[in-house]
C-alpha positions in Angstrom: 13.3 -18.3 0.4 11.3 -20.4 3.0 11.2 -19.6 6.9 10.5 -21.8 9.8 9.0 -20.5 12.9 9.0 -21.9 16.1 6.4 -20.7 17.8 7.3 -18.0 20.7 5.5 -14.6 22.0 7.4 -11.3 20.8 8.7 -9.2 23.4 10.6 -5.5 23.2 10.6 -2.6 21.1 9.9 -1.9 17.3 10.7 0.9 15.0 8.3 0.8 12.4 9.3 1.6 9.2 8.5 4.8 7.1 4.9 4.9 5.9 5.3 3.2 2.0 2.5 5.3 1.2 3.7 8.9 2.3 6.8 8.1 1.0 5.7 7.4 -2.8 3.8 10.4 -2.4 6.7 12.8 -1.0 8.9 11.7 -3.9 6.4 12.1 -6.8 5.8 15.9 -4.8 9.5 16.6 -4.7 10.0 15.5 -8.0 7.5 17.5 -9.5 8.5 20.2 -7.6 11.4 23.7 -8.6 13.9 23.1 -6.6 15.8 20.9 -4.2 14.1 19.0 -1.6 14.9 16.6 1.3 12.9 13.6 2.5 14.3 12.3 5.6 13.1 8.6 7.5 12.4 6.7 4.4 12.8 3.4 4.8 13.3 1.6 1.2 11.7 -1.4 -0.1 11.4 -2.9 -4.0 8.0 -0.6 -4.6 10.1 2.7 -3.5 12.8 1.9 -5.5 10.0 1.4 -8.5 9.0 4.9 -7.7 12.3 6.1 -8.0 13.4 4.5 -10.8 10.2 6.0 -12.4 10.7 9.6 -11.4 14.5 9.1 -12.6 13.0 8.0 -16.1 11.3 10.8 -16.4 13.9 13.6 -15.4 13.8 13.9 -11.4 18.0 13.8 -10.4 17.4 11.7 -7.3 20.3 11.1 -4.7 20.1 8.5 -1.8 22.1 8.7 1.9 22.0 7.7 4.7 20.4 10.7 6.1 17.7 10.2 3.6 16.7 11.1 -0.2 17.4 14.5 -2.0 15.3 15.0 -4.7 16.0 18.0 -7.3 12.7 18.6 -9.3 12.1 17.8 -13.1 13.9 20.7 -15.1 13.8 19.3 -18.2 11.1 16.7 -18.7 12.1 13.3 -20.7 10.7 12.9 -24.1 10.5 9.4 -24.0 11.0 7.1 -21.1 10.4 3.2 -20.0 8.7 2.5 -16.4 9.5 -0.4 -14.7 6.8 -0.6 -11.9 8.3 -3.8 -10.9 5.0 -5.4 -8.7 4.4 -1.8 -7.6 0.5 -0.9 -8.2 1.4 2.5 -6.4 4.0 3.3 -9.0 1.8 2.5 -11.9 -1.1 4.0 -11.0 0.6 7.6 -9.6 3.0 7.9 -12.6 0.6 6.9 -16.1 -1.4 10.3 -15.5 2.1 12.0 -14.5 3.3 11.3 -17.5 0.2 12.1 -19.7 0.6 15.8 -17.9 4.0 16.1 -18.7 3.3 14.5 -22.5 6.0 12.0 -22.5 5.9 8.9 -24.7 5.9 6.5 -22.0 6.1 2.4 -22.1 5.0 0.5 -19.4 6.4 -2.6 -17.4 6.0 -4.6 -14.5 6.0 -7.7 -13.0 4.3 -10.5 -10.8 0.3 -9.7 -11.0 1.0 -6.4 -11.6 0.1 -6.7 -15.1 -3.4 -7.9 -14.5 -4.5 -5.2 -12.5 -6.6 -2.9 -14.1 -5.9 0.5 -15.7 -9.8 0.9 -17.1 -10.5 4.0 -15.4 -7.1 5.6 -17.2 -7.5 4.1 -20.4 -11.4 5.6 -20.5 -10.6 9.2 -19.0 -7.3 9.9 -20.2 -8.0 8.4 -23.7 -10.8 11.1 -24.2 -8.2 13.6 -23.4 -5.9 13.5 -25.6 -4.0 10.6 -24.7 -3.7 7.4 -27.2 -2.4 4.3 -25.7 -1.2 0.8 -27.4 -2.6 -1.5 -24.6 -3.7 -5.8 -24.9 -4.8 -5.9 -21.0 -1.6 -6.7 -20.0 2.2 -5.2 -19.7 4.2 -3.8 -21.2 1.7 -0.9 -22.4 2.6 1.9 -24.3 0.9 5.2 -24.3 1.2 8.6 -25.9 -0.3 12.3 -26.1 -0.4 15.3 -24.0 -3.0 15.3 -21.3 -5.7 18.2 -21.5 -7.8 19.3 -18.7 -11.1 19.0 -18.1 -14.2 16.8 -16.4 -12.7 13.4 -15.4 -16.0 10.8 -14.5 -14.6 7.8 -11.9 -16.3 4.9 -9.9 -16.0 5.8 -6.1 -15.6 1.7 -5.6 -12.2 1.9 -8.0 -8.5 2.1 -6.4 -8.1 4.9 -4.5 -4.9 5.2 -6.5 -6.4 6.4 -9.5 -8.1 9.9 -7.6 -4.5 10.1 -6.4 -3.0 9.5 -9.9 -5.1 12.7 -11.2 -4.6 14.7 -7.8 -1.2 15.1 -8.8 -1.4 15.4 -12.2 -4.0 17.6 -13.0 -2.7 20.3 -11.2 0.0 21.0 -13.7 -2.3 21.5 -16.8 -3.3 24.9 -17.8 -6.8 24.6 -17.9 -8.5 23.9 -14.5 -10.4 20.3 -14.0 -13.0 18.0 -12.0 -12.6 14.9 -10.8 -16.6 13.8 -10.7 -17.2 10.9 -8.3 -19.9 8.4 -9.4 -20.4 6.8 -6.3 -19.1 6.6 -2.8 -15.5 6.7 -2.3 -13.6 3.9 -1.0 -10.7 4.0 0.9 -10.9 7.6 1.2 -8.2 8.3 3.7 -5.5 7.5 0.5 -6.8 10.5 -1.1 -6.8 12.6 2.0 -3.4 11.5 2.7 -2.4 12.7 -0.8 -4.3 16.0 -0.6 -2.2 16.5 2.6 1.1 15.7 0.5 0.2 18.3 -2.0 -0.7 21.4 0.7 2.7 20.6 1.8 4.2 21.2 -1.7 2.0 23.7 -2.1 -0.6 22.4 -4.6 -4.0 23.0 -3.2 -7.2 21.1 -4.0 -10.8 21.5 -3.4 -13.6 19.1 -2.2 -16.6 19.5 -3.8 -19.4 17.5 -3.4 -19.3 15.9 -6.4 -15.6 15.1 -5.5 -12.6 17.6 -6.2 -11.8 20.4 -8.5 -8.5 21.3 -9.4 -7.0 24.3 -10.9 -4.3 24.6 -13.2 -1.4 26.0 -13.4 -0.2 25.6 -10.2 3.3 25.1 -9.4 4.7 22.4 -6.7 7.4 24.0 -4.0 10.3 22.7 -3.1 9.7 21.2 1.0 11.9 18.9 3.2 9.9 16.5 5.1 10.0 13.8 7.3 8.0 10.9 6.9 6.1 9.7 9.8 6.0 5.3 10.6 4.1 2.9 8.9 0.4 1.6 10.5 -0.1 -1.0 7.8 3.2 -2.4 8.9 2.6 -1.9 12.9 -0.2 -3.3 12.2 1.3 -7.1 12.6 2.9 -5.9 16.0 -0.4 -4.5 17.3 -2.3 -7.8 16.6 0.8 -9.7 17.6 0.1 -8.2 21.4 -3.5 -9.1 21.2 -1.8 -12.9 20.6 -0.4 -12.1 24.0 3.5 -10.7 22.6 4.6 -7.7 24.6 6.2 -5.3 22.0 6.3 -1.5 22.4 5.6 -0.2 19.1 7.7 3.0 18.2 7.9 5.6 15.5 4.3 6.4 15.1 2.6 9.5 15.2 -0.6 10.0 17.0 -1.7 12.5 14.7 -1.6 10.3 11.3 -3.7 10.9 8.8 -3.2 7.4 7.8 -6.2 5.2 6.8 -4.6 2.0 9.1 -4.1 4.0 12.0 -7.6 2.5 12.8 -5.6 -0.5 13.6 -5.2 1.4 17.2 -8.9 1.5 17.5 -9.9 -1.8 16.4 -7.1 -3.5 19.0 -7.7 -1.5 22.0 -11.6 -1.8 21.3 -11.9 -5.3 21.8 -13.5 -6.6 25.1 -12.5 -9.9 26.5 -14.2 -13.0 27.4 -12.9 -16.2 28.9 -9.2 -14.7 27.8 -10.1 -14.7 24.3 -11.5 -10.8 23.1 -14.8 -11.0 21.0 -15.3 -11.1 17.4 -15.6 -7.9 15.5 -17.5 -6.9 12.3 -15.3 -4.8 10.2 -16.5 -3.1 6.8 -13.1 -3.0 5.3 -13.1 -0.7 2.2 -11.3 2.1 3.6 -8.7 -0.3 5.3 -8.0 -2.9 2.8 -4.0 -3.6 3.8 -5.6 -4.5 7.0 -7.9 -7.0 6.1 -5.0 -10.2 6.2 -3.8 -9.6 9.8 -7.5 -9.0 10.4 -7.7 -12.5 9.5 -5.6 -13.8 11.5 -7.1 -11.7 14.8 -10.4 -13.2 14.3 -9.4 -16.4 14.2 -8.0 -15.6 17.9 -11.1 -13.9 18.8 -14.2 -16.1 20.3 -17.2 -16.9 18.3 -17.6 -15.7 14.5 -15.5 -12.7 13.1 -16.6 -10.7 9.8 -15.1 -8.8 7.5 -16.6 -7.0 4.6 -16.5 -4.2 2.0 -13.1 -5.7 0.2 -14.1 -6.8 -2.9 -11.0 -5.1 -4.4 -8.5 -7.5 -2.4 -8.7 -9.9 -5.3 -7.0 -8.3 -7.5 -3.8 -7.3 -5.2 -0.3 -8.7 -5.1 -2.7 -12.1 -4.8 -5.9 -12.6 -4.5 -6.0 -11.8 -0.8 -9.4 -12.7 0.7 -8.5 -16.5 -1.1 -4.8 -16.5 -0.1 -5.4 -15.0 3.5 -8.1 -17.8 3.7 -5.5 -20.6 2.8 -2.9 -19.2 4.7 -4.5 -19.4 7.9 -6.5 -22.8 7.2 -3.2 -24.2 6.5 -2.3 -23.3 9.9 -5.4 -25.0 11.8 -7.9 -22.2 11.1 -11.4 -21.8 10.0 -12.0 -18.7 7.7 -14.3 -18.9 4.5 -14.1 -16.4 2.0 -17.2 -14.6 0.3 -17.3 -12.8 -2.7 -16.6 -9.7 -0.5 -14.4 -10.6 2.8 -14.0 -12.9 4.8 -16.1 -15.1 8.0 -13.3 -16.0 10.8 -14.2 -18.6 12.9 -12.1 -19.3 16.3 -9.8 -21.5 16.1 -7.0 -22.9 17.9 -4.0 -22.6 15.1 -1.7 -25.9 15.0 1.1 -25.1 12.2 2.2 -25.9 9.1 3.2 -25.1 5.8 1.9 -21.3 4.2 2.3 -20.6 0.7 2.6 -16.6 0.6 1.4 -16.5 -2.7 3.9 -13.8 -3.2 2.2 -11.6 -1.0 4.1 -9.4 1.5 1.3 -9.2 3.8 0.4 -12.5 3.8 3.6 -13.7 4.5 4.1 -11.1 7.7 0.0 -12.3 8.6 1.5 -16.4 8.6 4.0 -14.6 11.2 2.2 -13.4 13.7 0.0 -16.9 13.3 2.9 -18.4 13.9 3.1 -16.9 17.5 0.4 -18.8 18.9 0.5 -21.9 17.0 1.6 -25.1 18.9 3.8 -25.9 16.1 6.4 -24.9 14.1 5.3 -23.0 11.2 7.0 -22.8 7.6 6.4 -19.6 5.2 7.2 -20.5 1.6 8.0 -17.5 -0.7 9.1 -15.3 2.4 11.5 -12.9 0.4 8.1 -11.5 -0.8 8.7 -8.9 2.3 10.7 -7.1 0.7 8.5 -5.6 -1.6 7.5 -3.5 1.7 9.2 -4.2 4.7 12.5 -6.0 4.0 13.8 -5.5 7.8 10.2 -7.3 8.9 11.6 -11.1 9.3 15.3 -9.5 11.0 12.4 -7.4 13.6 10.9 -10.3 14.1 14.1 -11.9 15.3 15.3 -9.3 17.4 11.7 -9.5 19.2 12.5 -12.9 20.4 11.1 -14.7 17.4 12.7 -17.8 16.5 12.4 -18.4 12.9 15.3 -19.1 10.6 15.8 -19.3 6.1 15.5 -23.5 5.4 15.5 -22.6 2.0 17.4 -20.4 0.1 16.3 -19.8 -3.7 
């Protein structure tokens, strides 16, 4: 599906969706959990429906209203299931040690890039205990075994998703175990946010400083929640209103623990000059969603923007420091890509034609572009929002924006 834009400022109100990350955690909590719980203000998209396809696979009885999701815990466990994380890193990464806990013959699919992402860290750890996987570099994977506890060794500069992957599987072994961080942490906040998610469901775990020990045995409860709205996606709107949109941005909460809550920070920090605010220097490596709309702020900003600390964006849904760099150079820009961010030149954007890349947040990025571009602007591959925020392009509308399918595939 392609979009045209015409170029207009936003203007109203925005309910931001459910936060994509609390909710994949919630659900993997609930389903883990004795019991019948309720997760109300989840807002679904493909990778949510990857998570709960997975948790289904593996014995979770999961019912979806309109009031929300019920989830009645695993009671008896599959012995064999296939996992379709669709383009769903999340999913993939939470569920392999899930099922290595639980000791179910697992195969692995997905789609997209999804299959070049690594699993290293998994197939290093969890092979040493006691898990045996069939596994080319690529999908479908197969892997087997029962997970036994014990010292787990990770790279603090890996996906945060693989600490949260252990967080909640390590918990349900008997023994007790370490996670034992190599070096520095990145994107941090993920990990916290899980750690929250568990102390809701009852699981608790301990920060050390050598990272976190968990002890077994311990049994998830049972909780309904709601989840709180989305930063990563608000994101858009709050650099959209930098661009000069007026939109009232709803359905957050001020307390988040959410890593891209420091969206708020970076917007309202900037200081102004000649009516365009001043570049900004950004390590991004606990914020890496951020980094594409980040892009296209600096190119609005005055002078020379940069953003570092997100080597790992290469190897998302596309490579994102290259396809954020062609996205917004294909609109009149000036951003060069290094081996770890990005330098953002001003700019005065023009239009044109964007290639997502198949990348949600690329896509949404061209978007806001689009709002101060002097031409009409056309988004190739837009149906890619729906891996996150399918309602995005329909907000966008009822905000004012003027954009419209020209192609329908």
């Amino acid at each position: 599906m392609d979009i045209k834009i015409i170029p207009s400022k936003l203007k109203g109100s925005v309910d931001i969706p459910s936060s994509k990350s609390l909710t994949h955690r919630a659900l993997i909590c609930a389903a883990l959990s004795e019991g019948k719980s309720f997760i109300r203000n989840v807002s679904k998209s493909k990778d949510i429906t990857a998570t709960i396809n997975a948790l289904t696979a593996i014995g979770a009885d999961i019912t979806e209203s309109s009031d929300g999701i019920k989830v009645i815990g695993i009671s008896r466990r599959s012995l064999k299931a296939a996992i379709d994380c669709c383009e769903s890193g999340s999913t993939l990464r939470f569920m392999i040690p899930i099922t290595a806990a639980l000791g179910i013959d697992a195969e692995y699919l997905g789609q997209g890039r999804l299959p070049e992402r690594p699993i290293t860290p998994y197939i290093r750890e969890l092979g040493s205990n006691g898990i045996k996987f069939d596994y080319n570099n690529t999908m479908p994977f197969k892997m087997s075994g029962q997970l036994k506890s014990g010292m787990f060794s990770l790279e603090g500069n890996i996906s945060s998703q693989f600490i949260t992957g252990f967080l909640f599987a390590l918990p349900l072994l008997e023994g007790d175990s370490k996670i034992i961080l190599t070096s520095p942490l990145e994107s941090k906040p993920y990990a916290d946010m899980t750690i929250s998610c568990l102390k809701q469901f009852g699981v608790l775990i301990d920060e050390t400083d050598y990272g976190y020990y968990i002890k077994g045995g311990q049994k998830y409860t049972a909780k309904d929640i709601t989840v709180e709205g989305d930063y990563s996606q608000a994101a858009f709107f709050y650099v959209a209103n930098i661009l000069g949109s007026k939109i009232n941005i709803k359905n957050l909460s001020e307390n988040s623990t959410q890593g891209d809550k420091k969206i708020v920070e970076i917007t309202s920090g900037l200081c102004y000059n000649n009516n365009y605010p001043e570049g900004f220097n950004i390590n991004a490596s606990d914020i890496p969603d951020l980094v594409p709309v980040l892009g296209v702020l600096g190119t609005f900003c005055s002078g020379t923007s940069v953003i570092d600390g997100a080597e790992r964006l290469k190897i998302k849904e596309s490579d994102r420091l290259a396809a954020t760099s062609a996205a917004v150079n294909a609109l009149g820009g000036d951003i060069t890509p290094t081996d770890s961010g990005l330098i953002i030149r001003h700019a005065e954007l023009t239009g044109g034609t964007v290639d997502s890349a198949g990348d949600h947040r690329i896509a949404m990025s061209a978007a806001i572009a689009a709002t101060i571009c002097r031409e009409p602007v056309v988004i190739k591959g837009a149906e890619c929002v729906e891996k996150s925020y399918p309602d995005f392009f329909r907000d966008y509308i009822k905000l004012g924006g003027n954009a419209n399918v020209i192609i329908l595939e």
